[in-house]
C-alpha positions in Angstrom: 13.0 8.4 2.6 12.7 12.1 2.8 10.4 12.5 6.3 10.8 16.4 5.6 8.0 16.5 2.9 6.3 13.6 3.5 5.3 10.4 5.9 6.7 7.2 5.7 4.0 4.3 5.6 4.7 0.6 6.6 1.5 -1.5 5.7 1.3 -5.3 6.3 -1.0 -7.0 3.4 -2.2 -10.4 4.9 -4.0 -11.0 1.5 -6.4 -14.4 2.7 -4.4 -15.7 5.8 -5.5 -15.4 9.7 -8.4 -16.4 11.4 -10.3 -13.9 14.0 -8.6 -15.5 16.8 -5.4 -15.4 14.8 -5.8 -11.8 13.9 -6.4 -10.6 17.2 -2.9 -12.8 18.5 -0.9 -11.1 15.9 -2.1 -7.9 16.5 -1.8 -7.8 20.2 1.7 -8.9 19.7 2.9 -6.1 17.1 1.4 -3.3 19.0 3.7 -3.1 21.8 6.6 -3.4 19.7 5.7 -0.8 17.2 4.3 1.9 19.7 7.6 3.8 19.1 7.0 4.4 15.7 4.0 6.6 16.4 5.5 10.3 15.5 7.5 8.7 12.9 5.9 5.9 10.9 2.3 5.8 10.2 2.0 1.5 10.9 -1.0 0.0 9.0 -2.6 -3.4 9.2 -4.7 -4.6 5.7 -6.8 -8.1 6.8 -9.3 -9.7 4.9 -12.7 -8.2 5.2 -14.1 -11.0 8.0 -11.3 -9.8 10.3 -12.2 -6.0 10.2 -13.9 -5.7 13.1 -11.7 -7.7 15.7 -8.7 -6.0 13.7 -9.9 -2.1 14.7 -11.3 -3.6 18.4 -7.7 -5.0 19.2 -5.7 -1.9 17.7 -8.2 1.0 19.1 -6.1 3.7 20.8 -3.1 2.6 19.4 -0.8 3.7 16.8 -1.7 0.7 14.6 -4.4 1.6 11.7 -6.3 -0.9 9.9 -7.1 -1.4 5.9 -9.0 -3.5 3.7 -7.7 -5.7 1.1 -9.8 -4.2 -1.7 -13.0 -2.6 -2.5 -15.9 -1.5 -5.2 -16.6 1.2 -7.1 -20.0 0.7 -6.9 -21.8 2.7 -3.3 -24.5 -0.6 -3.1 -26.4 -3.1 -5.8 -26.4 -6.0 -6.9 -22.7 -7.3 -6.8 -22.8 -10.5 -4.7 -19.6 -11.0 -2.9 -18.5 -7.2 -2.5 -17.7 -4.5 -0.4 -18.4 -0.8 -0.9 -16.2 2.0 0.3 -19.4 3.3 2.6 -19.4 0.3 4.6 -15.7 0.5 5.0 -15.8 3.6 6.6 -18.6 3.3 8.7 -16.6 0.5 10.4 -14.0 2.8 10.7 -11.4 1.2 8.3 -9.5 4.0 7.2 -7.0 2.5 4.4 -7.7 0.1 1.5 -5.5 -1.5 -1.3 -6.3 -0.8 -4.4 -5.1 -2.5 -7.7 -2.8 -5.5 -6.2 -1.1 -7.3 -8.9 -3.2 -10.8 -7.5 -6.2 -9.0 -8.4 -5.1 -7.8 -11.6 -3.9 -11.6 -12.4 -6.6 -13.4 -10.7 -10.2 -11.4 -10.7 -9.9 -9.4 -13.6 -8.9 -6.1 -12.5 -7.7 -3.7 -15.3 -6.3 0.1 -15.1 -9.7 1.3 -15.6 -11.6 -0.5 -12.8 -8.2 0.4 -10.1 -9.1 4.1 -11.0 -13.4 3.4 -10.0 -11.9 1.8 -7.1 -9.5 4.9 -6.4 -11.9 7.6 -7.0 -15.0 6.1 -5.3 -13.1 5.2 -1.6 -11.3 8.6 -2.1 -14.7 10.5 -2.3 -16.2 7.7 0.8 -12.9 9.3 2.6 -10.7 6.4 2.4 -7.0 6.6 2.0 -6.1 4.0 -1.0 -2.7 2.5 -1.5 -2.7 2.3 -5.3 -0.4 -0.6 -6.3 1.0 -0.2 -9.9 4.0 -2.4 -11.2 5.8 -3.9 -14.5 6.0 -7.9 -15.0 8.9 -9.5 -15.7 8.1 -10.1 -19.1 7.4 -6.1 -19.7 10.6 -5.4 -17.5 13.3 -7.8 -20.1 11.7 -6.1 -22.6 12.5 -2.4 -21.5 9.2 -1.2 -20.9 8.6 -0.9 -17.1 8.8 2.9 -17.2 6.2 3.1 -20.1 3.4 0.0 -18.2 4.5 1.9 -14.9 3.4 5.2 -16.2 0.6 4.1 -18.0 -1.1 2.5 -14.5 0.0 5.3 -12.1 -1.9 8.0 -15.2 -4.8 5.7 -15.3 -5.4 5.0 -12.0 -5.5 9.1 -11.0 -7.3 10.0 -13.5 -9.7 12.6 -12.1 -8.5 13.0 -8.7 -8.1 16.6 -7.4 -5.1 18.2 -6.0 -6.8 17.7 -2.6 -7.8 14.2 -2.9 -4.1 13.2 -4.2 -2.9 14.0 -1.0 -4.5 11.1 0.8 -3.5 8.5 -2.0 -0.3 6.3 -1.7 1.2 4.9 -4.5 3.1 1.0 -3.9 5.5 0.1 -6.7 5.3 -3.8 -6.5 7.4 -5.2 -9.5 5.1 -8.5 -10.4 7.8 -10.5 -10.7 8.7 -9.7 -7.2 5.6 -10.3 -5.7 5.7 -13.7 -3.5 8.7 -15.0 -5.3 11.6 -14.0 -2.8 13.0 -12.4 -5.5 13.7 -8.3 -4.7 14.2 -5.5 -7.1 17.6 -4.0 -6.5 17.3 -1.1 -3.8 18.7 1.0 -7.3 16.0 -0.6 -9.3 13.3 0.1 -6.9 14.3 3.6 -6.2 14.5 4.2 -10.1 10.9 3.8 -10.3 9.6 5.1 -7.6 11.7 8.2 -8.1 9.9 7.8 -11.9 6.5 7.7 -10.3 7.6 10.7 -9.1 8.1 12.6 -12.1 5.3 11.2 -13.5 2.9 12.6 -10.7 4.6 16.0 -10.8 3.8 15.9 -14.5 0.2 15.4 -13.7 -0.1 18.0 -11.1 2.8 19.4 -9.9 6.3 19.3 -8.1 5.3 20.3 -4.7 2.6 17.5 -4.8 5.3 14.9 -6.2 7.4 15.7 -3.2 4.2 15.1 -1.0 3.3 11.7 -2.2 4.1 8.8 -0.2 5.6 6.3 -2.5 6.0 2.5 -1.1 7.7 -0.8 -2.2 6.1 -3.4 -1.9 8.0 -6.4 -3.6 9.4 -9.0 -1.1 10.9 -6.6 1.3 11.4 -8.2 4.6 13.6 -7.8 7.7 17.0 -8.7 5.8 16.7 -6.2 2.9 14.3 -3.4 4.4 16.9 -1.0 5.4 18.7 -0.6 2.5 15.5 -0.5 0.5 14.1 2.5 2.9 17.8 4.4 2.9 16.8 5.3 -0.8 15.4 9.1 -1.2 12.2 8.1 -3.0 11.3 4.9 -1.4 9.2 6.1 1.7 8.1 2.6 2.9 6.6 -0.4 2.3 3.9 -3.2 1.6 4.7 -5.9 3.0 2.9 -9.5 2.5 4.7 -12.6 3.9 6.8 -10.4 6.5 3.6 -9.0 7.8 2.8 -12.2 9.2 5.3 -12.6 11.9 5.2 -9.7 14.4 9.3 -9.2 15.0 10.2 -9.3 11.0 7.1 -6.8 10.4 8.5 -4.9 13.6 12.3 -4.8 12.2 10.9 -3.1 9.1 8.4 -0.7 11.2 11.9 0.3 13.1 13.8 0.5 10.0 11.4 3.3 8.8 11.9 5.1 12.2 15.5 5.2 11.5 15.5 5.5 8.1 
């Protein structure tokens, strides 16, 4: 991590686990232990959308910020079953995930729709995380920097300088997602420091440098320190870790020290 140019980010994806009761157990638990992290490490919590509201009642006036697990392009109509980036931010949620590989593989979402998604919560004033990320498939066949480019292009595609500063990209390698398998800390810091280039290319070097870049494939309380020692890894999104306040905590503390 490079915490002179730029903020280190540790978000915990639930994806659909936890009840309201749950959420607020889990949450009381991890704020306590992550309130050192507060000048150092900006701490997010993403919960499914029926444990919003408890999730930014238990963490207000913390350090703790809370996200949403996804969210439409659309500002309102008829789109049974969704959530628009207006009523995420008039309950005060102030990140969202955008572009997870389970919604790419599971409910249709393509590089076009993840850059709707992007544009539309960055213009309701929501910070997305914009997950992009090869498969293992794309990676044996020597592509990942081409499919990795191609989503991070895509997905940016007609945000301004200004806006760009509020996004945060998550390089989660498919294949690594939910698997226990773990890119190398060399792999992953190969393409995040790609996604690098590849934003400077779009805009320019000074905003490159700016980006937060996360990875967000398996890491967990064994392997996040060596992932977060690498200059262009500058956190994480973490799934099953995020689940169990002291392995979510050890990462949160590896940031600090990182």
């Amino acid at each position: 991590m490079n915490k002179a140019t730029r903020k280190a980010i540790i978000a915990g994806n639930w994806k659909m686990n936890k009840t309201r009761p749950e959420a607020k157990a889990l949450l009381e638990e991890i704020k306590p232990l992550v309130a050192n992290a507060q000048d150092a490490v900006e701490v997010i919590a993403c919960v499914p959308f029926t444990n919003l509201e408890t999730a930014l009642a238990v963490t207000e006036g913390s350090n703790v910020k809370i996200g949403a697990e996804n969210v439409h392009f659309e500002k309102s109509g008829a789109f049974t079953g969704e959530i628009s980036a207006d009523m995420l931010t008039e309950l005060g949620v102030e990140y969202v995930v955008i572009g997870h590989s389970e919604r790419r593989q599971y409910f249709g979402e393509t590089d076009e729709t993840v850059n709707k998604r992007t544009l539309a919560a960055l213009q309701a004033g929501l910070k997305p995380i914009v997950c992009v990320g090869e498969t293992l498939t794309e990676r044996e066949q020597g592509i990942t920097e081409e499919v990795v480019a191609k989503q991070t292009k895509i997905a940016l595609m007609g945000t301004c300088e200004k806006c760009i500063k509020n996004v945060v990209i998550a390089y989660e390698p498919v294949w690594a997602i939910g698997t226990g398998k773990v890119a190398t800390p060399e792999q992953a810091q190969d393409v995040c420091g790609f996604i690098r280039k590849t934003i400077a290319g779009l805009f320019n070097q000074e905003i490159a440098d700016g980006i937060t870049i996360q990875y967000g494939g398996s890491m967990n309380a064994a392997n996040c320190a060596e992932l977060l020692a690498k200059p262009d890894i500058d956190g994480g999104l973490i799934g099953g870790a995020s689940l169990k306040a002291a392995d979510f905590n050890t990462i949160v503390q590896a940031a600090v020290n990182g």
